[in-house]
C-alpha positions in Angstrom: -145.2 -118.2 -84.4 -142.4 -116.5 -86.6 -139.2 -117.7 -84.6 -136.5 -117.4 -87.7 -133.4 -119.4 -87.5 -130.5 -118.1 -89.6 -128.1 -120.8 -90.3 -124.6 -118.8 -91.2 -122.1 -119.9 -93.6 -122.4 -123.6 -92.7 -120.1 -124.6 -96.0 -117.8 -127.1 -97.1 -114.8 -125.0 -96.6 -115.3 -124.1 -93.3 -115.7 -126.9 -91.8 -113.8 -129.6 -93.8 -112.0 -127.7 -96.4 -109.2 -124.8 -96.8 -110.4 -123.0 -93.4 -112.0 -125.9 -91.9 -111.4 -126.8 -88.0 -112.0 -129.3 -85.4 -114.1 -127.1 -83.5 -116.5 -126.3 -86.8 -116.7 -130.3 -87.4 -117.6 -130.5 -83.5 -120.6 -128.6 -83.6 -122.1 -130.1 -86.8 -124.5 -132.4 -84.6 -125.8 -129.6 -82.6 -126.2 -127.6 -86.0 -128.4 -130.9 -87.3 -130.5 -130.8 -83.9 -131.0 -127.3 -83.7 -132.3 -127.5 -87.0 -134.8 -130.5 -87.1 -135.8 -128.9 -83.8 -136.7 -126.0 -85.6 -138.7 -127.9 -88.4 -140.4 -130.2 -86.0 -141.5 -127.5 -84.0 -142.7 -125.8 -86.8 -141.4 -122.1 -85.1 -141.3 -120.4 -88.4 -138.8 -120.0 -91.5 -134.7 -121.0 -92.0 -132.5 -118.4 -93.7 -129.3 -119.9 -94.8 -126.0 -117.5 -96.0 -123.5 -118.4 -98.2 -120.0 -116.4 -98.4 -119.4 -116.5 -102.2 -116.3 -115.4 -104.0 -115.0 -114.5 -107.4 -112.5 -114.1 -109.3 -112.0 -110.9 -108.2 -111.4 -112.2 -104.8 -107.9 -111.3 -104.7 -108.2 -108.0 -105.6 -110.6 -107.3 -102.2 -109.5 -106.3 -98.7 -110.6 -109.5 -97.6 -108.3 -111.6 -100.0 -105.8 -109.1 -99.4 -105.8 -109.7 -95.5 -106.9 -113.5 -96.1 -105.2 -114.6 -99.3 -106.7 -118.1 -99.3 -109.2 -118.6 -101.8 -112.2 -120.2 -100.5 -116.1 -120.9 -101.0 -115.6 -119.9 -104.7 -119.1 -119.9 -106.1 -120.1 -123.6 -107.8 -116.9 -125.1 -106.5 -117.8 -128.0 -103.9 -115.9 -125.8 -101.2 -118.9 -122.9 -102.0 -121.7 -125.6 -101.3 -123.5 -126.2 -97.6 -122.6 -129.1 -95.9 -125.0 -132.2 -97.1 -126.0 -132.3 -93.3 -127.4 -129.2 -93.5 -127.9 -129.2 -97.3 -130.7 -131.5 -97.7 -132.6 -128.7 -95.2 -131.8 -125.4 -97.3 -134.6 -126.3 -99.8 -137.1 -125.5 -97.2 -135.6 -122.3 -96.4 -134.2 -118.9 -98.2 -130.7 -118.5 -99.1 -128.5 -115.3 -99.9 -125.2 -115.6 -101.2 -123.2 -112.7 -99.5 -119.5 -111.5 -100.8 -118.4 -110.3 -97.3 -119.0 -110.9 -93.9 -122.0 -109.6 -93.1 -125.2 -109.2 -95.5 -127.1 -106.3 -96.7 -129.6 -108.1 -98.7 -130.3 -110.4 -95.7 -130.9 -107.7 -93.2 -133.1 -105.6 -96.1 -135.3 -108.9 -96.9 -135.9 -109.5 -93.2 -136.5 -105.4 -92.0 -139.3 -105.8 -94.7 -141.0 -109.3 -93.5 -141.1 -108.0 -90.1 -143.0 -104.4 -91.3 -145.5 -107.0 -93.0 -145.5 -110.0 -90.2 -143.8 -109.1 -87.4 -140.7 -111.5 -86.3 -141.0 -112.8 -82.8 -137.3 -113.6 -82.3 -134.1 -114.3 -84.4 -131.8 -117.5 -83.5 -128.2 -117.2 -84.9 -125.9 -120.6 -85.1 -123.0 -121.2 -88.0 -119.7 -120.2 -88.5 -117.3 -118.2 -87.6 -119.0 -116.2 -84.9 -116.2 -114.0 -84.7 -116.6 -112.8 -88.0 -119.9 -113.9 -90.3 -121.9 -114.6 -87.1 -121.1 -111.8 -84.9 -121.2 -109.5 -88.4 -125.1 -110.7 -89.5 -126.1 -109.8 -85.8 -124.8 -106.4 -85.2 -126.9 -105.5 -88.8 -129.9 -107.5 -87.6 -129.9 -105.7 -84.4 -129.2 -102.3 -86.4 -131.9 -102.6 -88.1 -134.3 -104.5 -85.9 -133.9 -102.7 -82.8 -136.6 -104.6 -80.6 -136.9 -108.1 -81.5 -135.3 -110.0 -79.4 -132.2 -111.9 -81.0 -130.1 -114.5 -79.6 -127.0 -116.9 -80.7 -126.8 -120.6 -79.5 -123.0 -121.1 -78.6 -123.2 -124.6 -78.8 -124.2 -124.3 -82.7 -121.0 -122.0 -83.3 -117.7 -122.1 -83.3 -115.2 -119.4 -84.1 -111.7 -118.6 -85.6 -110.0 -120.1 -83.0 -111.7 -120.5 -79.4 -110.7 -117.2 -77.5 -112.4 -115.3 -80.6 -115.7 -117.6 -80.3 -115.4 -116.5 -76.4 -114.8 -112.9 -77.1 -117.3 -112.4 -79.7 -119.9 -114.2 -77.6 -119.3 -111.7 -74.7 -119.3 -108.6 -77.3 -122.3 -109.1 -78.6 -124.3 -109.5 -74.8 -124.0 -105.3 -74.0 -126.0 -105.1 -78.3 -128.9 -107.4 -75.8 -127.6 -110.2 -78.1 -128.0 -113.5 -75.6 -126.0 -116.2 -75.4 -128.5 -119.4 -75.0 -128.1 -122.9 -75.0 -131.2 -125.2 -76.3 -131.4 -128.8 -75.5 -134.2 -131.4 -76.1 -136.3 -129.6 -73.3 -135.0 -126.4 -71.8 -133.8 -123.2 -73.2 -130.7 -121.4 -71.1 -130.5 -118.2 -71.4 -129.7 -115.1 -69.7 -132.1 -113.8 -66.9 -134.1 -110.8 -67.8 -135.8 -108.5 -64.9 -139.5 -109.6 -65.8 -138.3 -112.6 -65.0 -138.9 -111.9 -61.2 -142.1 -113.1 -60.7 -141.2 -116.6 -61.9 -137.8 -116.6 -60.0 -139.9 -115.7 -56.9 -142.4 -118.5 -57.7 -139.6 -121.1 -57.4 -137.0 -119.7 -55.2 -139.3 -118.6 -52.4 -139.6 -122.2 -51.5 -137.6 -123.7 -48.4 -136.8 -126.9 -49.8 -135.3 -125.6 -52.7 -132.8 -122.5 -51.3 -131.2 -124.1 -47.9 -130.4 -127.5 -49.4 -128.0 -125.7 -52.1 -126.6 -123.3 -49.2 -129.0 -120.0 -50.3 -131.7 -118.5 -48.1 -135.1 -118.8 -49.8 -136.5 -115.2 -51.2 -138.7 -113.6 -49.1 -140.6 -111.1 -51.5 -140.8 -110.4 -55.2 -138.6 -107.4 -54.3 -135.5 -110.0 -53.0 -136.0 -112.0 -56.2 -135.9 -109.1 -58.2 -132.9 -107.6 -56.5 -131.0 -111.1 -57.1 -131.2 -110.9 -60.6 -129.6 -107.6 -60.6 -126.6 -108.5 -58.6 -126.0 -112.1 -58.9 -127.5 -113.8 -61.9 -126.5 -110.7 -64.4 -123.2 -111.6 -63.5 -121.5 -113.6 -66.9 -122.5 -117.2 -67.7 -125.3 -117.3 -65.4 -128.7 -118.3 -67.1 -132.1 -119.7 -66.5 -133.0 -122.7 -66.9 -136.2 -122.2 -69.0 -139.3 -124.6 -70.6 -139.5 -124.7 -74.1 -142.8 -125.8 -73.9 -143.7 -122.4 -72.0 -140.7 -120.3 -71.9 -141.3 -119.9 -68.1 -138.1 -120.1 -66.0 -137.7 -123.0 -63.9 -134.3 -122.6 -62.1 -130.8 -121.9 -62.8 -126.9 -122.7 -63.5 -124.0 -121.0 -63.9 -120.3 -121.0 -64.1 -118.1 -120.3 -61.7 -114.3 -119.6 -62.0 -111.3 -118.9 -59.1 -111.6 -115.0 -59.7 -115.5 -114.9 -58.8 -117.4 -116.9 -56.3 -117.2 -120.7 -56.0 -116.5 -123.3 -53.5 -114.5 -125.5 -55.1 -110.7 -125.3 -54.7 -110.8 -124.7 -58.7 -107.3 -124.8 -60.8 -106.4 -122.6 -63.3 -108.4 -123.2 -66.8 -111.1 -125.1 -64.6 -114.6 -124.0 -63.4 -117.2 -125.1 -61.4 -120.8 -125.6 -62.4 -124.4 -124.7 -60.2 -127.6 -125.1 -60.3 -131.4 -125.4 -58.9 -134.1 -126.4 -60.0 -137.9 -125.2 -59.2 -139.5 -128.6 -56.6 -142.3 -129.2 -59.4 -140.1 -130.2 -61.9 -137.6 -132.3 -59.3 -137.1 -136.0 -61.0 -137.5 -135.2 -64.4 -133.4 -135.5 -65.3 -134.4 -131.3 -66.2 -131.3 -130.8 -64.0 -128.8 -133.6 -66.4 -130.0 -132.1 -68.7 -129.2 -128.2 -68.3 -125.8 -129.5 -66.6 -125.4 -131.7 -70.2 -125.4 -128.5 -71.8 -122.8 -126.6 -70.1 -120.3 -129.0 -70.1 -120.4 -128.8 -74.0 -119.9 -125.2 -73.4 -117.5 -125.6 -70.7 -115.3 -128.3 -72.5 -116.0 -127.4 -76.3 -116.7 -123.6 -76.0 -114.4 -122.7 -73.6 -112.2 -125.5 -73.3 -111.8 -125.9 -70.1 -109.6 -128.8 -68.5 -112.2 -130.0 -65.6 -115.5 -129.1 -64.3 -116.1 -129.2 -60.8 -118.9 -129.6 -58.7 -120.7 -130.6 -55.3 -123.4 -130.8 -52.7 -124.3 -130.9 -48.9 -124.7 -133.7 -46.8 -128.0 -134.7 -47.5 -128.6 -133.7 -51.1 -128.8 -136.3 -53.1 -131.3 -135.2 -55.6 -127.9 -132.9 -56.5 -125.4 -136.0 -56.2 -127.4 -138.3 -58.2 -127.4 -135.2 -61.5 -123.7 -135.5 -60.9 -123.5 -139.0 -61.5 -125.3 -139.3 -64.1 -123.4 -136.5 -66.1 -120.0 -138.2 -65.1 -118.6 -136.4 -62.2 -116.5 -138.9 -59.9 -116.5 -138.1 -56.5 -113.1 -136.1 -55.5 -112.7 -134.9 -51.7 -114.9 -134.2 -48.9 -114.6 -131.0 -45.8 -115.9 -131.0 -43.3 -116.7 -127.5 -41.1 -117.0 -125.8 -44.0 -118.3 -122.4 -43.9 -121.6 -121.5 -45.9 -121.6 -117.8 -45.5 -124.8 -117.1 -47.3 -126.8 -119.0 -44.0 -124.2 -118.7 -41.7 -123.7 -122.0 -41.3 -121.0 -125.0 -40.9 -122.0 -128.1 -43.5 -120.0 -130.9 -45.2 -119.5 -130.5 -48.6 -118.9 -133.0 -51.0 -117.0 -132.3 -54.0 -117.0 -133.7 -57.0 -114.7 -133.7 -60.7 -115.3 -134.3 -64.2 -112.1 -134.0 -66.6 -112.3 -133.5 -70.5 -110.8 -136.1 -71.4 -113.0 -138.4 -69.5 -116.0 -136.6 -70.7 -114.8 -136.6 -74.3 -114.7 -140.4 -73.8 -118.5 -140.5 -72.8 -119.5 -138.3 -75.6 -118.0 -141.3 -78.4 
């Protein structure tokens, strides 16, 4: 395995010091997992980037356009953050003097000629400048290794930027993923057909969330094409195999929900494949977007629901803190053509932020 993880200007002054911010601070314990995931795992080796500066600092376009002085090198601002300090030992570090890194793209161009990389994992700070910067050169120059960014290991200037860099970086085949203890989110991908087909061919999965069940690799294939491309829809895959199990996704009042969703609110979906029913795989994929949802995004509430009947569904929304809201009756489900009664359900962020303490 030779998974790298590049850990991106994860330094005292952006996250506590002259440009530090709530959101950076926010995502240091994801940063920590991520990486003593990475270690345990043993999935291959940790690059870590410091921005360094000079006393010629002023004198740049960069201190012209930002004239703050900041990670100056040897000052305490310069250094990694101790969470993540005590891990940079194990790993190789570049000290860059702008956003992106030359040296850092060069060094790992010429590992992958002599062992090639099986996949490149972005997290740090800002990814609407160092973040977003380091990818578009790895992707450059790396042109088919598959590289990805985990939002929940980011954060960005402000969080529109974080949002908009995120989204400019998916048309460069840069995914947005989420990891959590178990699963991987990420984006579907059209070979993933066959294991969509596997999962979502079956009748107790499809009709109890209010979608037919597939009826041929062909359907499953034509559903990832013109439903689950669409943005912040992603598989719910194993770590342990990389195999898609199911799948959730974000819903807002411009595309399709069912929810009678408010402005800066969304609703959350999701399935999961019947093998892997009563595992809490479903808690915890939902876990994950909320964090996106409520730190990423920063949305106001999260909505959800479920049929009459589906209680596998209700009882992940308990656990993950939704309170029941309203109930309709009659409702139209218009992918069966059907009448149900829907029950929805709400989780606010300040009630979440509550749980998370």
């Amino acid at each position: 395995m030779n998974e790298l993880l590049v850990v991106i200007d994860m330094q005292n002054d952006f996250v506590t010091g002259v440009l530090g911010s709530e959101a950076a601070c926010a995502i240091m314990p994801y940063v920590e997992q991520k990486i003593q995931w990475h270690r345990e795992e043993k999935r291959g080796p940790m690059v870590f980037t410091l921005d360094t500066h000079g006393a010629d600092f002023p004198g740049t376009l960069e201190g012209q356009r930002l004239p703050v002085a900041h990670c100056e090198k040897g000052s305490e601002g310069w250094r990694l953050c101790p969470e993540v300090a005590e891990w940079a030992g194990e790993g190789f570090v570049f000290e860059k003097s702008t956003f992106g890194s030359a040296s850092l793209v060069a060094a790992l161009a010429a590992e992958h000629a002599k062992h090639p990389i099986s996949s490149i994992t972005l997290i740090g700070l800002c990814t609407d400048i160092c973040v977003i910067s380091n990818a578009m050169l790895l992707r450059a120059y790396l042109p088919n290794v598959p590289i990805c960014v985990d939002a929940l290991c980011c954060a960005g200037s402000s969080r529109e930027s974080h949002e908009a860099a995120l989204a400019a970086m998916r048309p460069c085949l840069i995914d947005t993923v989420f990891e959590t203890e178990r699963l991987l989110l990420r984006p579907w991908h059209a070979p993933d057909a066959a294991a969509l087909y596997k999962y979502a061919s079956n009748p107790n999965v499809g009709p109890i969330a209010g979608w037919p069940e597939h009826q041929s690799l062909e359907n499953s294939q034509s559903v990832i094409q013109t439903v689950l491309s669409a943005p912040e829809n992603y598989a719910i895959t194993l770590k342990e195999t990389g195999e898609p199990i199911g799948s959730i996704g974000l819903m807002t009042r411009e595309g399709v929900h069912t929810a009678a969703i408010g402005d800066n609110e969304t609703e959350v979906g999701y399935w999961i494949g019947e093998p892997y029913w009563g595992q809490g795989l479903a808690t915890e994929a939902v876990g994950a977007l909320l964090r996106h949802s409520f730190l990423g995004k920063g949305f106001a509430a999260v909505w959800s629901g479920y049929y009459d009947g589906n209680d596998r569904s209700r009882r992940v929304q308990e656990k993950c803190g939704f309170e029941p809201h309203h109930t309709e009756h009659n409702k139209d489900c218009p992918l069966l053509g059907e009448r149900r009664t829907e029950h929805f359900t709400m989780l606010k962020r300040e009630e979440w932020l509550l749980g998370q303490r």
